[in-house]
MARLO-612882 format. One record per residue (C-alpha): residue number from 1; residue in three letters; chain; x, y, z. Coordinates in pm, whole numbers. Layout:
BEGIN
R;pos;code;unit;xx;yy;zz
R;NUM;ala;A;X;Y;Z;
...
END
This chain:
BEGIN
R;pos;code;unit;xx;yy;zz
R;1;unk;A;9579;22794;8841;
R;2;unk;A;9348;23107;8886;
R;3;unk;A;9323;23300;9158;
R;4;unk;A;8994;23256;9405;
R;5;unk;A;8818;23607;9450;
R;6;unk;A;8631;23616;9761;
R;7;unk;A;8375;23872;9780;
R;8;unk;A;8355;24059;10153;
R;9;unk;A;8188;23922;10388;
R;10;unk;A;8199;23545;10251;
R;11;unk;A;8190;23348;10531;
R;12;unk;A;8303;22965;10650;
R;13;unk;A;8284;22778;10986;
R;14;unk;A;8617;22697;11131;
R;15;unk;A;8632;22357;11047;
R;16;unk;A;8619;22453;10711;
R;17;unk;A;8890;22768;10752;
R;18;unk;A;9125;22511;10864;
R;19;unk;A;9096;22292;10551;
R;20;unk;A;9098;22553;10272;
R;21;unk;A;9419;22667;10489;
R;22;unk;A;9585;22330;10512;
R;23;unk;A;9501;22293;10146;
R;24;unk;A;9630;22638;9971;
R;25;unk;A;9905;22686;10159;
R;26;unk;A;10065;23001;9895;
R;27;unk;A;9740;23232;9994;
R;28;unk;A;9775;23402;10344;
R;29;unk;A;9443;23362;10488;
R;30;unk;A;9228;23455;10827;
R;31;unk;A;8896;23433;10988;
R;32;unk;A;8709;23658;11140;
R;33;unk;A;8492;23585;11480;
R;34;unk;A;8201;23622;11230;
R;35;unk;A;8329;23356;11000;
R;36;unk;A;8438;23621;10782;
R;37;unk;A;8717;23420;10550;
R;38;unk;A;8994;23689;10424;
R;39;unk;A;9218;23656;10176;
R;40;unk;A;9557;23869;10216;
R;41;unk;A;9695;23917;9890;
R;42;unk;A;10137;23809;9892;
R;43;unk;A;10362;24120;10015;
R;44;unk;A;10554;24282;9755;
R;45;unk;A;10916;24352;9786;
R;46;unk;A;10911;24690;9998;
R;47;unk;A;10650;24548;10242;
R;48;unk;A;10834;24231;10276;
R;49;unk;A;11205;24389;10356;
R;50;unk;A;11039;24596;10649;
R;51;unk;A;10848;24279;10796;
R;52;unk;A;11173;24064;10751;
R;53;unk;A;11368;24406;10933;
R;54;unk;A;11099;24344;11206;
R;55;unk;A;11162;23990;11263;
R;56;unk;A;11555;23966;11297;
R;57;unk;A;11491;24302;11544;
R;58;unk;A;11212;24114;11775;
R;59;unk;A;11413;23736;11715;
R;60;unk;A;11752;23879;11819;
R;61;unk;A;11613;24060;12152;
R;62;unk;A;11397;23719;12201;
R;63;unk;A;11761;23520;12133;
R;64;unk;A;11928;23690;12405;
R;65;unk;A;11686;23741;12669;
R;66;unk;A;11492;23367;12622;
R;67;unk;A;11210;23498;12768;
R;68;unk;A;10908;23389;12506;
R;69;unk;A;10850;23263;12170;
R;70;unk;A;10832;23500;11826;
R;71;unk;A;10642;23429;11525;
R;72;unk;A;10640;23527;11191;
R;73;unk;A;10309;23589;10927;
R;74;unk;A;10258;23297;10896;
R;75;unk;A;10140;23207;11222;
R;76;unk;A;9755;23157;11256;
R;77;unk;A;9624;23208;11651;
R;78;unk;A;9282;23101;11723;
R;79;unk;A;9147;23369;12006;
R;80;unk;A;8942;23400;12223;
R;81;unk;A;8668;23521;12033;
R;82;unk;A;8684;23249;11797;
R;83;unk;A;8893;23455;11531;
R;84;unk;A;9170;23288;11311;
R;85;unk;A;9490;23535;11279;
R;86;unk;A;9791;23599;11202;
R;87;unk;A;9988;23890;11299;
R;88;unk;A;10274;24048;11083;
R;89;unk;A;10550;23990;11366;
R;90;unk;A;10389;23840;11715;
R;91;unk;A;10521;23757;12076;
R;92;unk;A;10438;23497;12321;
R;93;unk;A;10547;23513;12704;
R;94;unk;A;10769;23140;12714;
R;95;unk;A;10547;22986;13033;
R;96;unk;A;10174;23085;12797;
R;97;unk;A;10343;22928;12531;
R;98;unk;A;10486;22628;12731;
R;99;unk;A;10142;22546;12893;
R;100;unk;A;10045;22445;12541;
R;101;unk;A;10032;22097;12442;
R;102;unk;A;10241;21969;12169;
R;103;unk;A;9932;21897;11924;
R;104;unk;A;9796;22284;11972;
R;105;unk;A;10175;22430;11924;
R;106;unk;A;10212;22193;11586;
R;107;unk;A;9798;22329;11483;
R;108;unk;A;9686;22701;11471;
R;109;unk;A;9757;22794;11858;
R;110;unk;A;9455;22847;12059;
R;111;unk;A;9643;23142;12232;
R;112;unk;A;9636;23482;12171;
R;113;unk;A;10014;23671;12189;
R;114;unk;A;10133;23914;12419;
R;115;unk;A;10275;24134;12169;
R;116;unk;A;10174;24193;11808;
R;117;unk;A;10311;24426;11494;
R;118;unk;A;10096;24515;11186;
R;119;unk;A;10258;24681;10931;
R;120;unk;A;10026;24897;10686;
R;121;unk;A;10168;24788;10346;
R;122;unk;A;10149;24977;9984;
R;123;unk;A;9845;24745;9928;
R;124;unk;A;9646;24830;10252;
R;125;unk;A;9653;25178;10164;
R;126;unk;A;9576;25112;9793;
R;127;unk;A;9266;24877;9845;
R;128;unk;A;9128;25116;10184;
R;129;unk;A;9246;24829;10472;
R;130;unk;A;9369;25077;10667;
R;131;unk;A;9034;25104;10884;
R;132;unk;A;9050;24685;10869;
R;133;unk;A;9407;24702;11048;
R;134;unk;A;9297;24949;11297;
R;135;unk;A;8946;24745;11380;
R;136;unk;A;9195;24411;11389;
R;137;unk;A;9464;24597;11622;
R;138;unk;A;9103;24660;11854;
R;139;unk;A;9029;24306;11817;
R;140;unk;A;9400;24193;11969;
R;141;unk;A;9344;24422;12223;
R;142;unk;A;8973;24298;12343;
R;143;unk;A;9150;23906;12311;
R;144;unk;A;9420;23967;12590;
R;145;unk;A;9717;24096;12390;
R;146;unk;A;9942;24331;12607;
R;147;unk;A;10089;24584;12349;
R;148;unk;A;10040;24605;11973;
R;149;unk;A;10216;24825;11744;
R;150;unk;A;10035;24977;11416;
R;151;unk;A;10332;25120;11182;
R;152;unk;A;10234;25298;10866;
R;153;unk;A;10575;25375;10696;
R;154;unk;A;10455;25630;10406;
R;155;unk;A;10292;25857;10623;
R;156;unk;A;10566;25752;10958;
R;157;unk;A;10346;25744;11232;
R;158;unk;A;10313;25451;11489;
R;159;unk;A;9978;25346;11658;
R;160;unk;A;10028;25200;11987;
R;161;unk;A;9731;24982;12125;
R;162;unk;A;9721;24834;12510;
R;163;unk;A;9534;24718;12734;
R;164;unk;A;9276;24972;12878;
R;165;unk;A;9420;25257;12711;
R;166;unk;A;9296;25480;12467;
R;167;unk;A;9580;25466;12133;
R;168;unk;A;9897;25645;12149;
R;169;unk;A;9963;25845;11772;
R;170;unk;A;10373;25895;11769;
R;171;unk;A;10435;26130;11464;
R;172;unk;A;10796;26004;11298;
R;173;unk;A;10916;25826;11659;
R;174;unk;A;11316;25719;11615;
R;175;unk;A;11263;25413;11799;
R;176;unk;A;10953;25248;12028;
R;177;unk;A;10972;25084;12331;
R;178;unk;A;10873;24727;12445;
R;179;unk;A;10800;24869;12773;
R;180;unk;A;10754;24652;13074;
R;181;unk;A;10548;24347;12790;
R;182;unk;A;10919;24313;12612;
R;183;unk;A;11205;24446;12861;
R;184;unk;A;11464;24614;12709;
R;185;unk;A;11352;24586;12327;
R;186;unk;A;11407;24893;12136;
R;187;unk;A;11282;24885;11771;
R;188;unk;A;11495;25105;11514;
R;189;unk;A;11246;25250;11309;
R;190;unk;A;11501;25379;11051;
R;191;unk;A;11504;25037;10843;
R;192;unk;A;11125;25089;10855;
R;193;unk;A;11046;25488;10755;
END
């Protein structure tokens, strides 16, 4: 089977997002609010040990304080703005998440997380997505997340995005907090740089 190319910009309604995701379920996709379809390309192997790093790190602290829900890549959220995504490594508070119904926890969530992670992969940097990460970290921010974390690993510098604030630049940072959003989580960024 060939690849689909989709040319920037291409657009679909939602109704139609949700069917070409249901349907090719090996492409990562999202949506913009401007029916913008993307088409994230699979992580290679260096990409994929740091996300995986970033999900037992977030799922352990999650396991042993039960306070929310994590999620991996996969996830899709529909927010506020009408935009289909899916963060690398995401966060829901437990009573957002519980006030779901069943039938929008099983579809794409119509709730937008508390806490997200986008890692800036080999790929990003090779095909100029940088700016797209930053302009998608904006967009979480504008939805109602609480705290999002930008982490480019070749260059080792961490983005931090809240609520209100302008962005935080940390130059090589050890380890980042979850603040007051995720109490007590430390990340290790030594797995990650």
């Amino acid at each position: 089977m060939e690849a689909i190319s989709v040319p920037k910009g291409f657009k679909v309604t939602p109704e139609q997002f949700e069917q070409l995701a249901y349907a090719e379920q090996l492409a990562r996709m999202e949506l913009t609010k401007d029916g913008e379809l993307i088409v994230m390309s699979p992580t290679g192997g260096e990409a994929g040990r740091k996300n995986f790093n970033l999900y037992l790190d977030l799922g352990n602290w999650n396991r042993q304080k039960k306070l929310g829900e994590a999620f991996d890549s996969s996830t899709i959220f529909v927010l506020p703005n009408g935009a289909r995504r899916s963060p690398d490594v995401s966060w829901i508070k437990a009573e957002r998440w519980n006030s779901l119904t069943l039938k929008e926890k099983e579809g794409f969530p119509p709730i937008v997380p508390d806490f997200v992670i986008e890692l800036v992969s080999p790929s990003d940097l090779k095909n100029q997505r940088y700016e797209d990460l930053r302009a998608k970290m904006q967009e979480y921010i504008s939805n109602g997340v609480r705290l999002g974390w930008l982490i480019e690993p070749a260059a080792k510098t961490v983005e931090i995005y809240r609520i209100g604030k302008q962005v935080e630049i940390l130059d090589n940072p050890q380890t980042l907090s979850g603040e007051d959003i995720l109490p007590g989580f430390i990340l290790d960024l030594s797995e990650i740089f």
